[in-house]
C-alpha positions as CSV (number, residue, x, y, z in Angstrom):
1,X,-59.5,49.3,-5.7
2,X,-57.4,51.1,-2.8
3,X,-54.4,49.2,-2.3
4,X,-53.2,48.2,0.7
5,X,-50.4,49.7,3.8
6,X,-47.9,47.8,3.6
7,X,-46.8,45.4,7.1
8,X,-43.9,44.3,7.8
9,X,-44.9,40.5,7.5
10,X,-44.6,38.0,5.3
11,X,-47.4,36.3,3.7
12,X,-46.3,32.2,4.0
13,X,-46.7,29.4,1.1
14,X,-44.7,26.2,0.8
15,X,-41.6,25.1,-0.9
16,X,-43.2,22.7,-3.1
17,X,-45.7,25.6,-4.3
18,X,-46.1,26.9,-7.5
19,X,-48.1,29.8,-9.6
20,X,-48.4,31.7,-12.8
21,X,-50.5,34.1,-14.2
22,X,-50.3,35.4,-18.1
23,X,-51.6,39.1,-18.8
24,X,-51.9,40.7,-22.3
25,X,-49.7,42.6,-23.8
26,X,-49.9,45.7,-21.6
27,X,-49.4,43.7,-18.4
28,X,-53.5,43.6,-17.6
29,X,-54.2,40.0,-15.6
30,X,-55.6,37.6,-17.8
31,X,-55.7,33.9,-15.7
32,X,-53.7,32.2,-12.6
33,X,-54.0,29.2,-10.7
34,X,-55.8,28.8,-7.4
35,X,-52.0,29.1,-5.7
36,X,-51.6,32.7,-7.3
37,X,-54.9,33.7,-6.2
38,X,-55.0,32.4,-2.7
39,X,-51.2,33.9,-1.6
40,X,-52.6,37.6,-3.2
41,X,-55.4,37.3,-1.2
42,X,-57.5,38.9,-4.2
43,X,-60.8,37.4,-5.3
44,X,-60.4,35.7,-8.7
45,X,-63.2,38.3,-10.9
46,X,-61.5,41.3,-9.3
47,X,-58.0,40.3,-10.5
48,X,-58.9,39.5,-14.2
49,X,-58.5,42.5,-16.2
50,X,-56.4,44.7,-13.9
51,X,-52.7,45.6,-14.7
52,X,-50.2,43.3,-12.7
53,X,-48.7,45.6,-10.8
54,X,-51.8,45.3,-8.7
55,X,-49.4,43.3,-6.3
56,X,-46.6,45.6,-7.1
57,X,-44.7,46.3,-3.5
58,X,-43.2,49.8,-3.2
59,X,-39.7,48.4,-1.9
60,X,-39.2,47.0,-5.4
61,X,-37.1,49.6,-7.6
62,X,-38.6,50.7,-10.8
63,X,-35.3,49.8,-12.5
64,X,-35.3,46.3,-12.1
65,X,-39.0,46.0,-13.7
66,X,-37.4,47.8,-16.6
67,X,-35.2,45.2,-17.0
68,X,-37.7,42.9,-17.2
69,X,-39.9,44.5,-19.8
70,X,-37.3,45.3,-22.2
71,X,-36.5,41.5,-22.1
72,X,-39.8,40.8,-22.6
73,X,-40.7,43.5,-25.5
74,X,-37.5,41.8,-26.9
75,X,-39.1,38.5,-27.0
76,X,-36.8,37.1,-24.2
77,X,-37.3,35.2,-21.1
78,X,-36.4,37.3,-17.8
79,X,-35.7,35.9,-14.3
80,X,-35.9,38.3,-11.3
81,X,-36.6,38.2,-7.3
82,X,-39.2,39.9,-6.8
83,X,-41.0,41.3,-3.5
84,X,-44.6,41.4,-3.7
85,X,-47.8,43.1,-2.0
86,X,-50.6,40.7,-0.8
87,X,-54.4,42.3,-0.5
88,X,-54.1,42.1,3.0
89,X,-50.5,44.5,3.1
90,X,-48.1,41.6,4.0
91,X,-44.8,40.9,1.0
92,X,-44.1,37.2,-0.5
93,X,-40.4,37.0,-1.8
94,X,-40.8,35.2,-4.9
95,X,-38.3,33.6,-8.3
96,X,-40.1,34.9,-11.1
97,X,-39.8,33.3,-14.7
98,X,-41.6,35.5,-17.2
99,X,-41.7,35.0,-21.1
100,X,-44.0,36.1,-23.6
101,X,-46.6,33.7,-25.6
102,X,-48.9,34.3,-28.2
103,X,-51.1,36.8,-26.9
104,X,-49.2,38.2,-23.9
105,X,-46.6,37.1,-21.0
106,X,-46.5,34.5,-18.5
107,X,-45.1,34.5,-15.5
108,X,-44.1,31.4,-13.0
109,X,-43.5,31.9,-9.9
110,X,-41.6,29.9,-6.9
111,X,-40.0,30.3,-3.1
112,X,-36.8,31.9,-3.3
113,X,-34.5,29.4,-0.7
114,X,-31.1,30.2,-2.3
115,X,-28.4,32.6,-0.6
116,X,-29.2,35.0,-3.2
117,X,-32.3,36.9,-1.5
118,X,-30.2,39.2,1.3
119,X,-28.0,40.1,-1.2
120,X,-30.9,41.2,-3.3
121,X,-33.3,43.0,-0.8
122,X,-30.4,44.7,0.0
123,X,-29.6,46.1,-3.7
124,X,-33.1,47.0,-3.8
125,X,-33.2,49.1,-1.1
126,X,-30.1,50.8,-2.4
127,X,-31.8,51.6,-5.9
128,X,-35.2,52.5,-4.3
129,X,-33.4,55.2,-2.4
130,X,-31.5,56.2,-5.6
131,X,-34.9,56.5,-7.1
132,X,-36.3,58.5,-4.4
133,X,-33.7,60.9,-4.3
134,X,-34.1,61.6,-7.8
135,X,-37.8,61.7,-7.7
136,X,-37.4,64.4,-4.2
137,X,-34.7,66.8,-6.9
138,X,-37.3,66.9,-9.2
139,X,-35.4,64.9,-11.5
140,X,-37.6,62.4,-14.5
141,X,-38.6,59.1,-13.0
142,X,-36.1,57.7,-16.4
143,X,-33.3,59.7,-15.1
144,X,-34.0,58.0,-11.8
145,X,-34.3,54.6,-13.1
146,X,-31.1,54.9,-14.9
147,X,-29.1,56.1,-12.1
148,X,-30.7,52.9,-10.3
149,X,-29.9,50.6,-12.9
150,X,-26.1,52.0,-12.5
151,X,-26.0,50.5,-9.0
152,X,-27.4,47.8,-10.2
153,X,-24.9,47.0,-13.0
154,X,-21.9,48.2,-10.8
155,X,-23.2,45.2,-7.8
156,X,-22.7,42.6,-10.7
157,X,-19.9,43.7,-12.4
158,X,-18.3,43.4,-8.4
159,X,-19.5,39.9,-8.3
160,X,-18.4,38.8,-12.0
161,X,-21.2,39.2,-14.1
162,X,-21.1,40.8,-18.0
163,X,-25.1,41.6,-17.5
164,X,-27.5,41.2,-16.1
165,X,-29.0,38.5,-18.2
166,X,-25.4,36.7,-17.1
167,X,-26.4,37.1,-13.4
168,X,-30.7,35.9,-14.0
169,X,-29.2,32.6,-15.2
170,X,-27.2,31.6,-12.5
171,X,-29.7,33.0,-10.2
172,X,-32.6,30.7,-11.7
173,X,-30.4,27.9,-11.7
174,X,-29.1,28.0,-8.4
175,X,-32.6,28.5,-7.0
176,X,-33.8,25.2,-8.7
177,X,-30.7,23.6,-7.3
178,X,-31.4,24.7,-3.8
179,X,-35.2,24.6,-3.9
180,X,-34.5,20.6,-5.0
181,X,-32.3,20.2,-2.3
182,X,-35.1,21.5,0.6
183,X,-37.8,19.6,-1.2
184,X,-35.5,16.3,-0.5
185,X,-34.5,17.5,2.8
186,X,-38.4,17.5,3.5
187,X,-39.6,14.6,1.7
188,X,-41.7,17.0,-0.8
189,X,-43.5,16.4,-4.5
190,X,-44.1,19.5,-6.8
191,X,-47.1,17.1,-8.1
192,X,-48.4,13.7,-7.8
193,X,-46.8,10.7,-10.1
194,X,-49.8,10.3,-11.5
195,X,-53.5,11.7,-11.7
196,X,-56.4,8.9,-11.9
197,X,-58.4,9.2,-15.3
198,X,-62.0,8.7,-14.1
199,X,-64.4,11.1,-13.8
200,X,-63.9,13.0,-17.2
201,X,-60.5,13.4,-16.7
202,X,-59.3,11.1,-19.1
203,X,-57.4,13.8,-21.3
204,X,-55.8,15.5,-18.0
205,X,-54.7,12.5,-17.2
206,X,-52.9,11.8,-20.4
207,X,-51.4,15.7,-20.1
208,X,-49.8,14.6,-17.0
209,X,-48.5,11.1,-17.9
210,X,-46.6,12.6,-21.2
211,X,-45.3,15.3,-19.1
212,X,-43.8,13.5,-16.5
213,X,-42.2,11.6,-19.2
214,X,-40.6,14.6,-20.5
215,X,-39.9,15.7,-17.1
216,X,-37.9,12.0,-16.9
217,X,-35.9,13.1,-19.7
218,X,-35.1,16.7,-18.9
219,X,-34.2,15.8,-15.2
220,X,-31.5,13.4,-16.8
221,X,-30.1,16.1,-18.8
222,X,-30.5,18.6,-15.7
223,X,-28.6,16.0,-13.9
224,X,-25.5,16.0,-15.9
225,X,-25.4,20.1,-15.9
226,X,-23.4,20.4,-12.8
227,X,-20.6,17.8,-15.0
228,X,-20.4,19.7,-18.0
229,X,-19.9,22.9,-15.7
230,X,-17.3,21.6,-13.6
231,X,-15.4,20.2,-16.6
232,X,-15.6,23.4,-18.4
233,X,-13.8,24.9,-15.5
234,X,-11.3,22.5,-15.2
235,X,-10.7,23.0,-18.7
236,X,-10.5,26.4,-18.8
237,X,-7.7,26.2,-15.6
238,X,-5.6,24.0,-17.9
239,X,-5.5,26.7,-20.7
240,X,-5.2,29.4,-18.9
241,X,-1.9,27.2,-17.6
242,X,-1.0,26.4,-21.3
243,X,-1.3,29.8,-22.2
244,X,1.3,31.0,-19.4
245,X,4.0,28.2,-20.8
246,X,3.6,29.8,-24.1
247,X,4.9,33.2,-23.0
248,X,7.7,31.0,-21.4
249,X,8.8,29.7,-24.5
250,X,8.6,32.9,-26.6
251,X,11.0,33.9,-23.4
252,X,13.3,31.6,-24.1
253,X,13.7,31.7,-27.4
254,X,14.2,35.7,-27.7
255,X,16.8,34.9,-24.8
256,X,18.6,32.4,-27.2
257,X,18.5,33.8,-30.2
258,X,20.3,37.4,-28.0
259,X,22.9,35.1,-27.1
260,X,23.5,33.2,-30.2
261,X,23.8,36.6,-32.4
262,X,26.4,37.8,-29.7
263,X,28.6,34.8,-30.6
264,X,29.0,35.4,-34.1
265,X,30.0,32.8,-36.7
266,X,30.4,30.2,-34.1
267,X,26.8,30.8,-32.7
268,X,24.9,30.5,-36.5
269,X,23.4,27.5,-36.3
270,X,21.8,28.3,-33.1
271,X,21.1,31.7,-34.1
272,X,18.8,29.8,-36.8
273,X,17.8,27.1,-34.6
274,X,16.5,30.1,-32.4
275,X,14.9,32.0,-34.9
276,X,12.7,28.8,-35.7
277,X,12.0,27.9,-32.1
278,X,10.6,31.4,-31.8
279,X,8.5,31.4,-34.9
280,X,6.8,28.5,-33.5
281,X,6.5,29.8,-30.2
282,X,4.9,33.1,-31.9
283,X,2.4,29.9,-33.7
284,X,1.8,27.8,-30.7
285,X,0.5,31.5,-28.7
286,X,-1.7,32.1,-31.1
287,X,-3.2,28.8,-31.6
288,X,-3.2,28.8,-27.3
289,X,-5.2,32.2,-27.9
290,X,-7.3,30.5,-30.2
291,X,-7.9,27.7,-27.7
292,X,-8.9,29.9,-25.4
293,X,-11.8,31.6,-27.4
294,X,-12.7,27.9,-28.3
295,X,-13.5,27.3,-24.5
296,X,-15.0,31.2,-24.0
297,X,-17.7,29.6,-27.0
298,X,-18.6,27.2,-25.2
299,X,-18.8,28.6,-21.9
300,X,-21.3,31.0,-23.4
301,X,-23.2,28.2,-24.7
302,X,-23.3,25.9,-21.8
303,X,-25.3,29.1,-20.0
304,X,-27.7,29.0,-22.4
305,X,-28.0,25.5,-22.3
306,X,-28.2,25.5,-18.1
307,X,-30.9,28.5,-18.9
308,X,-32.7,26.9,-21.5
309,X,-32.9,23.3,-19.4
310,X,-33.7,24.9,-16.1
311,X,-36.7,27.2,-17.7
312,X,-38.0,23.7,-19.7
313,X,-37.8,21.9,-16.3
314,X,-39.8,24.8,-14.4
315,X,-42.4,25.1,-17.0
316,X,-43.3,21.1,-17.1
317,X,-42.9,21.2,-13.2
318,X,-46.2,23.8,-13.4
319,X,-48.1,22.0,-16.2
320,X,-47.8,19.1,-14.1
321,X,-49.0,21.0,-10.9
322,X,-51.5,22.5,-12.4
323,X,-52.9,19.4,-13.6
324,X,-52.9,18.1,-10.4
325,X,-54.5,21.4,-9.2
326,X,-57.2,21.2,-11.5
327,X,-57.5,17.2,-10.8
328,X,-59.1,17.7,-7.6
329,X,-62.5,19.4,-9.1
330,X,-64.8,17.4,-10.6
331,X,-65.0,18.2,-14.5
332,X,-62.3,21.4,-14.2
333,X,-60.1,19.5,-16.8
334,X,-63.7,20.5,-19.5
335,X,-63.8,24.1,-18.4
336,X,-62.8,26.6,-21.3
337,X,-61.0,29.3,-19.3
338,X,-59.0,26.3,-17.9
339,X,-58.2,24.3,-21.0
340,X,-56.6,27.8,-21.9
341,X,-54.8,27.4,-18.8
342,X,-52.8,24.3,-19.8
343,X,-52.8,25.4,-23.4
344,X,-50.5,28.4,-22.4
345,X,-48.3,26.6,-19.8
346,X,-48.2,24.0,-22.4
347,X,-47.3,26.1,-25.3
348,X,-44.2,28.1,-23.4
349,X,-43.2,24.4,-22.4
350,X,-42.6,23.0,-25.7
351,X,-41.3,26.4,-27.5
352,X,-38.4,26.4,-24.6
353,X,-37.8,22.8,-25.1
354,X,-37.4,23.1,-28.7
355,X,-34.9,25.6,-27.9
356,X,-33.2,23.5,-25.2
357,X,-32.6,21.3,-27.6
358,X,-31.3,23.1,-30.2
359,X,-28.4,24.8,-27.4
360,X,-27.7,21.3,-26.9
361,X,-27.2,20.7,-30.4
362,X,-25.0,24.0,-30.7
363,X,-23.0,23.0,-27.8
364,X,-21.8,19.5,-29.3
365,X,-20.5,22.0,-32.3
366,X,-19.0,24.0,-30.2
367,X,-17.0,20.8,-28.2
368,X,-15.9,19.4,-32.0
369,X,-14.4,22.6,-32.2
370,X,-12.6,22.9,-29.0
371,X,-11.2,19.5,-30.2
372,X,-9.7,20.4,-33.0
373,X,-8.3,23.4,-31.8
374,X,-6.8,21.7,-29.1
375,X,-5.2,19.0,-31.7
376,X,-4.0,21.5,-33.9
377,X,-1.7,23.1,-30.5
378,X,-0.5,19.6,-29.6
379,X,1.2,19.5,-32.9
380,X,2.9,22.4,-32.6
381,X,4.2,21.8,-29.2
382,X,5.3,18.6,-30.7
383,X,7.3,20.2,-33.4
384,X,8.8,22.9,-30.8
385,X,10.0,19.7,-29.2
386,X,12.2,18.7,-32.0
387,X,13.5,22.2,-32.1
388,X,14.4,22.3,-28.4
389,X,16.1,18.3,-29.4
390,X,17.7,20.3,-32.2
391,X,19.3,23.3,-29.8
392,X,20.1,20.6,-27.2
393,X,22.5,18.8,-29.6
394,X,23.7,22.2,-31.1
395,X,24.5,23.3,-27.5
396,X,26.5,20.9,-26.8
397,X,29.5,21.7,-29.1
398,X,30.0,24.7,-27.5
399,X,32.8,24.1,-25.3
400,X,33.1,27.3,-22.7
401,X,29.0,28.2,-22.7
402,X,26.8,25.9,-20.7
403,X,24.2,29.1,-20.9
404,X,22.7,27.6,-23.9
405,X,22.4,23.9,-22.9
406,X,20.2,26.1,-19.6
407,X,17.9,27.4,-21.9
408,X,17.3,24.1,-23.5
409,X,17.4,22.2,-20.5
410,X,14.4,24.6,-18.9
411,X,12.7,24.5,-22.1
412,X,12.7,20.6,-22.1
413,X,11.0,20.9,-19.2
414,X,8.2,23.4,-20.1
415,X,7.4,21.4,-23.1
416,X,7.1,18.6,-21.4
417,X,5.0,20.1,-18.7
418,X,2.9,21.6,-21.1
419,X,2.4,18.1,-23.0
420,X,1.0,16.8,-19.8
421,X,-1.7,19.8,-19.7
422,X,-2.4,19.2,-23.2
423,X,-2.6,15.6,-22.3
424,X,-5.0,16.4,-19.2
425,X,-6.9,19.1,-21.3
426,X,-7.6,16.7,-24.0
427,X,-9.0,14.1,-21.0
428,X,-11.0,17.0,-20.2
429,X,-12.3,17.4,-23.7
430,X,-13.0,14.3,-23.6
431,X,-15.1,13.2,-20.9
432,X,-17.2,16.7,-22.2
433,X,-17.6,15.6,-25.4
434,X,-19.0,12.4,-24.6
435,X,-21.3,13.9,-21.9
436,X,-22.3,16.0,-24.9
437,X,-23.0,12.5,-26.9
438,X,-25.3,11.2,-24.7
439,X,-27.8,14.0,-25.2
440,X,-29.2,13.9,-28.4
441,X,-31.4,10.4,-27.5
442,X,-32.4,12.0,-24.3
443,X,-33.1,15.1,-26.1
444,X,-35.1,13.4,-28.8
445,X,-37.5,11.2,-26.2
446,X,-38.0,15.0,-24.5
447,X,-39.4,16.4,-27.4
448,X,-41.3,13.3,-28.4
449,X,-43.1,13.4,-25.1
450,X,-43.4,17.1,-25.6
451,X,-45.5,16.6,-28.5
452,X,-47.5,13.9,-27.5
453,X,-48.7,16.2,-24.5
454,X,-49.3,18.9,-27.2
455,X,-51.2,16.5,-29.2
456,X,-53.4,15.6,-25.3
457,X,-53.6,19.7,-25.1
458,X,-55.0,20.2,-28.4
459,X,-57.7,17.1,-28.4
460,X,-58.8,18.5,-24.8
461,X,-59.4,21.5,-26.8
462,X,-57.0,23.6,-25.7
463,X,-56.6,26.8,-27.7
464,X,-54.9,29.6,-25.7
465,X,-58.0,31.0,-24.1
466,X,-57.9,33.4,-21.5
467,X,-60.3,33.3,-18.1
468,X,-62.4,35.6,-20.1
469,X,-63.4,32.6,-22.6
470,X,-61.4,34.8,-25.0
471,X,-59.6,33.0,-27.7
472,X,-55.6,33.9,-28.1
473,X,-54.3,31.6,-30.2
474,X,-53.3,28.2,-31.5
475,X,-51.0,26.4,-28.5
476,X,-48.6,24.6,-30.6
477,X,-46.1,26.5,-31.5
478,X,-43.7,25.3,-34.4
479,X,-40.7,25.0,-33.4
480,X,-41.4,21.9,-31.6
481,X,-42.3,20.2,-35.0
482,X,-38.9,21.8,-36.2
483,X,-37.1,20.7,-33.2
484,X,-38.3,16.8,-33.4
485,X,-37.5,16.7,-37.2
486,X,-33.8,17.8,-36.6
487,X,-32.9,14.9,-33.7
488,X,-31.1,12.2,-35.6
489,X,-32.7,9.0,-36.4
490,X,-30.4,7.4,-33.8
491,X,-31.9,9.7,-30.6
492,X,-35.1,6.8,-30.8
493,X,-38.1,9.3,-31.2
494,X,-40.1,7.1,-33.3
495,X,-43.4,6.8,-32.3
């Protein structure tokens, strides 16, 4: 198949538009939805079979696919932009989830509506022409790729990302977060509320119902993502406050004690008094730098969380569309290569949930022990504020030095001013860990759903079966079952 000049036009599909396709495990096309098939412009039977990169533009950089696979050969999800080559030589942008299943990869893909698309044509064309200057010295197409993978990692490091796999989160979820906003803007559905269960399509029906009861749930949790965020930075501001008192008081007290030695016999007691205060001030930094890793924990684990929800919420938003695709032909719900269809979209669905649920389980861990880290340093400030009472009194015997009563007097003030962060950072703590409390019902009612659409999947007889009518594999995977059983009795999954 020749493949097409490219033109410099796009190729146009909606907002509320959705595809996939899965391959095998050397990329070779193995099913996609009508969606998939009609913005390619390819004919179905001359897709299947053929390596993905069929619709491979030339202004994407090899690099950037690199990163892709070695997430996927990893076993991990990827998220990328990615510019792609209709049949007819016109590009469609698109947000591409990929993540293997048994058997091979799938990939869904959605408009791109976020500000993060000039930025990234851009970078692209920077490492394309990297690649091509390489590629014109003669150089290997791996020393090229590396070299374009070093601009690459330089543009995030500029714009605060560790990695890369830091930057594909926040790029998936702020695409879902402006995509909902234009669908709301235009009065737009991803897919009907409901699909009508005559004509033999009872079981598809069914599908559909228990997934938008598990979409319900995982919207509710998507919901409060934007709160946990926001009160993670709010929380981290306050420590990062506390931690700069703490160097204040170490300040002081190395201050006092210099002044107390220089006084001899008459300055004892507040040589000692100092000594103490900055033994505890030497405690309360530590336990401050403790804090602080506390709240880096579960930073890190609110992105996987965000990750894990937003890729749950994308997958059910294409099992429901596809259902509805395959609702408007008469009997397409009993065709094999389709069943296979919703058997793999089904089967990535509930193997991402279970793992949603089980960040969200980590992340209540992780709160109990910001908590009690954040205890433990209110103590301590509280005991440095009987040694500041101590030095206060002490300071006042001395009749012809006011420079001690000074030191005291400024750090009575920084104690107290760090007791009203601790006080606000505790709030903080707070109003996260009883976001966090809320989840494990809603958690527990998404997985039950999920497995009553897995049980609708498998009685439709839906193996993993590719358009070939080539079996791939059971579609439940286990961690599902593993998943439901650890939700506690209180989260109401019964039945």
């Amino acid at each position: 198949m020749t493949r097409p000049t490219p033109l410099d036009a796009a190729r146009a599909f909606r907002i509320d538009e959705m595809f996939f396709s899965t391959t095998d495990p050397a990329g070779r096309i193995l099913s996609g939805n009508e969606v998939f098939v009609r913005v390619s412009g390819y004919d179905r039977a001359k897709m299947i079979g053929r390596a993905h990169n069929l619709i491979r533009h030339p202004h994407m950089p090899r690099a950037a696919f690199r990163i892709v696979w070695e997430h996927l050969q990893s076993a991990r999800p990827a998220v990328a932009l990615i510019k792609n080559l209709a049949s007819d030589g016109r590009h469609y942008w698109v947000v591409a989830y990929l993540t293997p299943i048994r058997g091979g990869f799938l990939s869904i893909r959605f408009k791109p509506s976020s500000a993060w698309l000039p930025a990234v044509e851009a970078l692209y064309a920077q490492m394309c022409g990297c690649e091509r200057e390489h590629e014109e010295r003669g150089a290997s197409r791996d020393a090229g790729m590396d070299a374009a993978a070093a601009i690459l990692q330089r543009v995030l490091r500029e714009r605060g990302f560790d990695s890369y796999e830091t930057f594909m989160r926040t790029l998936l979820h702020d695409e879902m977060k402006s995509r909902d906003a234009a669908l709301a803007a235009q009065g737009l559905r991803l897919f009907p509320e409901a699909i009508e269960a005559g004509e033999g399509r009872g079981r598809l029906a069914a599908i559909h119902e228990h997934g938008c009861r598990a979409y319900e749930q995982i919207n509710a949790l998507y919901a409060q993502l934007d709160d946990f965020v926001q009160l993670n930075e709010q929380i981290s501001t306050q420590a990062g406050q506390v931690l700069e008192q703490t160097a204040d008081f170490r300040f002081i007290a190395f201050n006092a004690a210099l002044r107390a030695a220089r006084l001899g016999e008459e300055g004892r007691s507040l040589s000692v008094i100092s000594e103490h205060l900055g033994a505890i001030s030497t405690g309360t930094s530590r336990q401050v730098g403790g804090l602080v890793e506390q709240i880096g924990a579960v930073t890190d684990r609110l992105r996987v969380v965000i990750f894990s929800l937003a890729a749950a919420r994308l997958q059910i938003e294409m099992v429901l569309s596809f259902c509805a695709e395959l609702a408007v032909t008469r009997g397409a719900g009993e065709e094999a290569g389709r069943r296979g269809m919703i058997a793999d979209l089904q089967l990535a669905f509930s193997d991402t949930a279970a793992r949603g649920g089980e960040a969200l389980g980590g992340l209540g861990q992780r709160l109990g022990a910001l908590e009690g880290a954040a205890e433990d340093l209110r103590r301590s400030v509280l005991t440095l504020q009987v040694a500041q009472v101590t030095g206060m009194v002490e300071a006042t015997r001395l009749r012809d030095d006011d420079s001690f009563a000074v030191m005291f007097g400024d750090l009575r003030s920084r104690v107290e001013s760090t007791k009203l962060q601790l006080a606000e950072l505790g709030g903080i703590g707070s109003r996260l860990a009883q976001l966090a409390g809320q989840t494990p019902e809603i958690t527990g009612a998404m997985l039950a759903a999920a497995r009553r659409m897995a049980d609708e999947v498998a009685a439709l007889g839906g193996d993993a079966i590719d358009a070939t009518g080539s079996e791939r594999g059971a579609a439940r995977p286990g961690g599902l079952d593993d998943a439901l059983a650890a939700v506690p009795a209180e989260a109401g999954v019964a039945g």
